[in-house]
N, C-alpha and C positions, 0 to 999 in steps of 0.2 A: 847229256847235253852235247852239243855236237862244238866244235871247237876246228873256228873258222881256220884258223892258222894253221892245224895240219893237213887241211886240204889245198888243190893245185889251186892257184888263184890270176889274176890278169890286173895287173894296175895301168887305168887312162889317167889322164891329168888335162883337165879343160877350166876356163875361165867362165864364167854365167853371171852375165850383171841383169836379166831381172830372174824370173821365177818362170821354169822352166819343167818338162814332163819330160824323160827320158824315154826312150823305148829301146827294149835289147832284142833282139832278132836273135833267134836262137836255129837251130837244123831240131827240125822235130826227131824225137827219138821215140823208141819204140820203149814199153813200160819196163822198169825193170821186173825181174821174179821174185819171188820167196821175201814179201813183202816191203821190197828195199826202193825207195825214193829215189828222185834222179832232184837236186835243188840249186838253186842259183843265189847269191847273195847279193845283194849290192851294200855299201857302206860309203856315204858321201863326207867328205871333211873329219872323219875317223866318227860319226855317227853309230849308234845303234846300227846292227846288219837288220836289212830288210830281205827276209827269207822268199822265196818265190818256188816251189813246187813244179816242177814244170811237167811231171806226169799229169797227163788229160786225160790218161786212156779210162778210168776208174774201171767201173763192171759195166762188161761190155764196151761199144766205142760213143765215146760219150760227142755232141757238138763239138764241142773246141777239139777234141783229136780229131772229127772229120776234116774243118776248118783248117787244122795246121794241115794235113797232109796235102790237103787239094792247093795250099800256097806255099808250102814247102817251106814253113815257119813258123816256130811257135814264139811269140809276143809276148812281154813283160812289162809294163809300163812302171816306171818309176820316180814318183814324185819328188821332186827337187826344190 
């Protein structure tokens, strides 16, 4: 199990009075090797982390890796 805490992390702090989608903007990356994940967390109000995957590339290049590289971003929407 992967254990948020000892990875590098970023804390924002914003106010949201109604109900709100977040979206992260990421720099697309290329896949990692030797079967290892690239992942994104988000956790609102100390919630459950919401895991996000952000390799696209699967086998071969899959839509969404074309998608991010042709906009130089790959996307994460986060329910709020």
């Amino acid at each position: 199990m992967m254990r948020i805490s000892e990875n590098p992390f970023i804390e924002y702090q914003f106010i949201a009075e109604v109900d709100v989608v977040n979206i992260l903007y990421l720099l697309p990356t290329h896949a990692l090797g030797g079967g290892n994940t690239q992942l994104v967390c988000v956790s609102i109000d100390g919630s459950e982390p919401i895991v996000f995957n952000v390799n696209t590339i699967g086998i071969g290049r899959s839509n969404a890796w074309k998608e991010n590289v042709l906009r130089n971003q790959a996307c994460c929407e986060v329910p709020f």
